[in-house]
N, C-alpha and C positions, 0 to 999 in steps of 0.2 A: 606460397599463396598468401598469408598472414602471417607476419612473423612478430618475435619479442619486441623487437625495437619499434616497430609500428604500433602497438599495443601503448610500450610506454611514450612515444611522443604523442600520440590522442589524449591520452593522459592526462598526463601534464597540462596540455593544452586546456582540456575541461577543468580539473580543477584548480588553473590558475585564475578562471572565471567567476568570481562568489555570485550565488545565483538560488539564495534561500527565498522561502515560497513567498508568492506575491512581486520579487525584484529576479524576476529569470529575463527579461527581453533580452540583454548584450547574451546569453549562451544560445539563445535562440537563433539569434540573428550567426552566430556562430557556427550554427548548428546546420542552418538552411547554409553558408556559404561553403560551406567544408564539402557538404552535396554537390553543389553547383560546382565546387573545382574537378568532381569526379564523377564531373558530366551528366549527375542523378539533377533530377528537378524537385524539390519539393517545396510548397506550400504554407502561408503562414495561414492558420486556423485562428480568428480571432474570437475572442466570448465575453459579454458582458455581463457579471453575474450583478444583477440591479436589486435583488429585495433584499439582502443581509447586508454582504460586505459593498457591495459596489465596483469589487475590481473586474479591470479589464486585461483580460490576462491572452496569452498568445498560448499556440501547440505545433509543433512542425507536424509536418504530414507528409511523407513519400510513397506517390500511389504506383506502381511499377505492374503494369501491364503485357503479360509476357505473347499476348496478340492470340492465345491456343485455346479450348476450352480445359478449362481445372479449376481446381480449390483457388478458395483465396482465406490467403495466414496474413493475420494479424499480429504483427511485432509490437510490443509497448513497451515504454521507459521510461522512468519520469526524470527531467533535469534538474528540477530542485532541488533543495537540501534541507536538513532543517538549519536555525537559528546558530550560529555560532557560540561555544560553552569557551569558558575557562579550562585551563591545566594543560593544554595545548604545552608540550617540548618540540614539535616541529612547528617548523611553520606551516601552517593547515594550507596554504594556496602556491605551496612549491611543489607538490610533486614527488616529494624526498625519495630517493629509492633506495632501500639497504635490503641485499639480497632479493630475493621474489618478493619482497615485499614492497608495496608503493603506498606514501603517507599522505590525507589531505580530507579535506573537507568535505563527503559526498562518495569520499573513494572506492568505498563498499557500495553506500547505499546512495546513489546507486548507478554513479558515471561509469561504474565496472560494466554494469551490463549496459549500458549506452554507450558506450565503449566497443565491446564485442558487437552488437550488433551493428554497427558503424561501420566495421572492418568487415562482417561478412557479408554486406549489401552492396558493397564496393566489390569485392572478391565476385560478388556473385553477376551482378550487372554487370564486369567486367569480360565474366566469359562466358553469359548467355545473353547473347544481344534477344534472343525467341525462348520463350517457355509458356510451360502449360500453365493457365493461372493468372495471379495474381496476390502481388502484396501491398500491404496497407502498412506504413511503418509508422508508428505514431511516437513522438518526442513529448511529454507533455511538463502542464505546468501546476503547481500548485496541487501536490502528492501529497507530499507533507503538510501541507495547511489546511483548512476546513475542508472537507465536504468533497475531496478527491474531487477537485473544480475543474481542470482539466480534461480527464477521461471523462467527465459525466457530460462535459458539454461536448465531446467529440460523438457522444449514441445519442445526445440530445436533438444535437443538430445535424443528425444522419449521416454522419461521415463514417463511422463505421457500422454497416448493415451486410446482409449476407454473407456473413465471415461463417470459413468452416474449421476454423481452429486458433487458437492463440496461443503465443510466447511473451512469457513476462522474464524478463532478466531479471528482477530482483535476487538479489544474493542469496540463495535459497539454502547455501553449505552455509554463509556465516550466519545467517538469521536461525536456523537451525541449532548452530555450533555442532554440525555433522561432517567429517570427512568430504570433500570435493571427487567425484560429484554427487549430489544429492539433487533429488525432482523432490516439488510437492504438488501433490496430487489434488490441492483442498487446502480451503484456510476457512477457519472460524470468521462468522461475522459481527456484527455488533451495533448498539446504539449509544448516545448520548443522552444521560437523560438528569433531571429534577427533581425531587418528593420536596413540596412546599407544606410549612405545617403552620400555623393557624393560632394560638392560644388568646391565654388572657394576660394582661400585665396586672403586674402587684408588687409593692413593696418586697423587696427581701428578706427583710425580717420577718415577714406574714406568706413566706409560699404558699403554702396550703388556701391563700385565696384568690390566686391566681391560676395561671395554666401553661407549664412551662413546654415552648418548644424546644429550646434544647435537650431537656432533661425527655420530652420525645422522641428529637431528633437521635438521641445515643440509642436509648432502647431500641429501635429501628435498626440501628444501624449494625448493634448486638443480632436481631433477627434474622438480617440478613444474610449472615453468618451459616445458618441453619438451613439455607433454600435447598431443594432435591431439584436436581437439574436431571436432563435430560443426558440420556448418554449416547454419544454417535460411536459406533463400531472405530472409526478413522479421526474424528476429531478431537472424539476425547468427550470432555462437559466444558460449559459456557464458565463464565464467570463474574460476578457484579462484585465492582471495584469501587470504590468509595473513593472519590479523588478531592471531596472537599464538603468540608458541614461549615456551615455559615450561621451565625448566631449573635448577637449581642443586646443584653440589657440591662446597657450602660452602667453607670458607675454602683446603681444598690436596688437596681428591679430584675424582678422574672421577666425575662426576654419574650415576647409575647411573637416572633417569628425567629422560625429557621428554616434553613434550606440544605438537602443534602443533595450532594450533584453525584453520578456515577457514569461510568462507564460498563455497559454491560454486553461482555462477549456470550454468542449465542451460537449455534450447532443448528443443525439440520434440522428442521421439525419444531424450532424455535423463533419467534420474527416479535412484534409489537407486544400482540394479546397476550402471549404465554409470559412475555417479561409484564406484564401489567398485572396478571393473576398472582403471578411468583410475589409481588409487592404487597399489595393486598395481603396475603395469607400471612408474610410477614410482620404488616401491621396489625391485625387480629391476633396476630401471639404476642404482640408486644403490649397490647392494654393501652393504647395512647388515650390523653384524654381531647387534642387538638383535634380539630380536623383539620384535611390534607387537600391536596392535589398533586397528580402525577403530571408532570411536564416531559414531553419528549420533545428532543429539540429542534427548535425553527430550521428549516432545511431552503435552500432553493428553490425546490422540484419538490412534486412526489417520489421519482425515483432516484433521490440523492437525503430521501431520510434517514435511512440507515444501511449500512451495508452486510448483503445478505451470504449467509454463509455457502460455500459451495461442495462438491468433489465431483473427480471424473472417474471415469471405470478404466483402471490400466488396462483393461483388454480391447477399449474403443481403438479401431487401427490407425489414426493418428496419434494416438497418445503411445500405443507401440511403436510406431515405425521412429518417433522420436525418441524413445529409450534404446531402439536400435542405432541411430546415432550418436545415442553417448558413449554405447558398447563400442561401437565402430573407431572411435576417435580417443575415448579415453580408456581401452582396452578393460573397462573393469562394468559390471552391473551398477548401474545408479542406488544408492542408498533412495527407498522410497519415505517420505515425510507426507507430514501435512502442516501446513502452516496456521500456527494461533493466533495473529492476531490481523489486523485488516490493509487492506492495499487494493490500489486499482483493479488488482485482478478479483477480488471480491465483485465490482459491478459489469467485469468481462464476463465470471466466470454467472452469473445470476441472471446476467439482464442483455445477453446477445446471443445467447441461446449456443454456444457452441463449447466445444471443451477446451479447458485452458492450463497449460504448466505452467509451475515455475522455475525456471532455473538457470541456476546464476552462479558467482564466484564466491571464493571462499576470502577469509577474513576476519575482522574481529571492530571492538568498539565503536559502531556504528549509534549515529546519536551519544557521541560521547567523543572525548579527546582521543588524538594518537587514532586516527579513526586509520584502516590500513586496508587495504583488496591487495590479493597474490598473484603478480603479474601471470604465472603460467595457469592460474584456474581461468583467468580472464582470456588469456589467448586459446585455449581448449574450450570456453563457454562462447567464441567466437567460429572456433572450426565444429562445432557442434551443429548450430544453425545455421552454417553453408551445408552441411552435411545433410540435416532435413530438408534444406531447401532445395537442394539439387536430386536427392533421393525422389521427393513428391513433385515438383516442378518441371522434372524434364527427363 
């Protein structure tokens, strides 16, 4: 039905394409013809995101209507990649393959599962021209760059609505670093955000008459060290991450502004306000003498301001009947996880009202050189979703 060598010439194919966020159109266009020679029709989805960035970004879309009434699953995958890093020993856009392993740019995260579901949509169309249902298989763009700008315009702009289930490939063993296969049930969400502080300038040799933001900006940043989070049974706790304090003044004064920017992963029962109180309480134990403001940051949309955290209940019976599929195919019970940090299936799993996996191949240095996905998790994370799909579908 699917075999190795189909796996690795998709492959290859994909990642001989560079297709980091923002420049994906030639994998797109790739992506829609590779359909087209196997008789599927799909769709260029076009989206202008006009108030931040301005880009005009494309998402394939293969809608497959099996003519019966049933479900309709939602496939997702992003094409993009991120940025290309130094320390590369392969060449990132060949493909390289030594043993089960395949080297390249994206190859994990995340052509592996674009990939797999490639191959079982094909498999699948192939030999049910009739089924119960419906599938939406979405390709998208711009994963990796701001604001999951892809997926968000495809619930924006109603392309995907009444979905009763979704499948996200994302590498769910190597993002893990768990054994193949692994499901994740849930992934922490999060925001972007600011604390801008305010003082006063003064000589350096006279601090004491001015009003130092940096020298508040650190204390804060000591505080927040100290936050009691929230604890979710499956997630875990959130976490606020310092990714940049900003300060200068200049060559012999008290810096009279600073900014601390953060990224803060949040849990269930957590979203804006609880991250805005947690800030607050922080600066109150810090004594500042600035004053501040909290900045959360510019978004497109309301619902692409931040992404909200999810889980589903492994006993809902689509999230069963697909762990029954992994049993079926990969003879062993899926390792269950939950995912820490944020991805499209954050605004599948929050804002389309239905339940969502993750699961995908196994692998290692993703966002990083020597990036590598293991061909036989990717051909098993392929016969897995024929497996579902023919289980529920027909």
């Amino acid at each position: 039905m699917i075999d190795k060598n189909e796996v690795v010439e998709l492959m290859k194919k994909l990642i001989a394409i560079p297709s980091s966020y923002f420049e994906e159109k030639e994998i797109m266009a790739f992506v829609k013809g590779w359909f087209e020679s196997n008789n599927m029709q799909p769709f260029i989805h076009e989206y202008h995101e006009k108030k931040i960035t301005g880009h005009q970004g494309q998402n394939i879309v293969l809608d497959l209507d099996g003519g019966q009434p049933g479900p309709t699953i939602c496939i997702n995958g992003h094409l993009d990649t991120v940025l290309l890093c130094k320390g590369w020993t392969a060449d990132p856009y060949a493909g390289t393959v030594e043993g089960d392993r395949i080297f390249g740019l994206g190859a994990l995260d995340m052509k592996s599962g674009c990939a797999a579901t490639m191959l079982a949509l094909k498999a699948f169309h192939g030999n049910h021209s009739g089924f119960k249902g419906k599938i939406i298989a979405t390709y998208v763009s711009v994963e990796e760059g701001p604001y999951g700008m892809g997926t968000n315009a495809l619930i924006e702009d109603g392309i995907i609505h009444n979905v009763d289930f979704s499948i996200v490939t994302e590498p769910s063993a190597g993002f893990t670093q768990q054994p193949f296969p692994t499901i994740c049930l849930g992934a922490r969400g999060g925001y972007g955000l600011e604390i801008e502080l305010f003082g006063k300038a003064s000589h350096a040799a006279t601090p004491q008459n001015g009003k130092s933001a940096a020298l508040d900006a650190s204390k804060i940043v000591c505080e927040l060290e100290n936050v009691e989070y929230l604890r979710d049974d499956h997630l875990g706790t959130g976490a606020a991450c310092v990714v940049a304090v900003e300060s200068d003044g200049g060559a012999c004064s008290v810096p009279d502004y600073a900014k601390i920017k953060l990224f803060w992963h949040i849990v269930v029962g957590e979203d804006e306000t609880t991250i805005e109180k947690e800030i607050i309480r922080a600066i109150e134990r810090a004594g500042i003498q600035c004053q501040y403001k909290i900045n959360f940051r510019e978004a497109p949309s309301e619902g692409s301001k931040g992404f909200m955290p999810y889980t589903v209940d492994e006993e809902e019976p689509m999230v069963k009947s697909f762990m029954d599929s992994v049993v079926r195919v990969c003879g062993a019970e899926p390792k269950k996880a939950y995912f820490q940090s944020i991805g499209d299936f954050n605004y599948l799993g929050s804002r389309v009202n239905a339940p969502v996996v993750i699961f995908g191949a196994e692998g290692d240095n993703f966002h990083s050189h020597d990036e590598y996905a293991t061909i036989s998790s990717i051909l098993k994370t392929a016969e897995v979703v024929y497996d579902f799909l023919e289980k529920n579908l027909t």
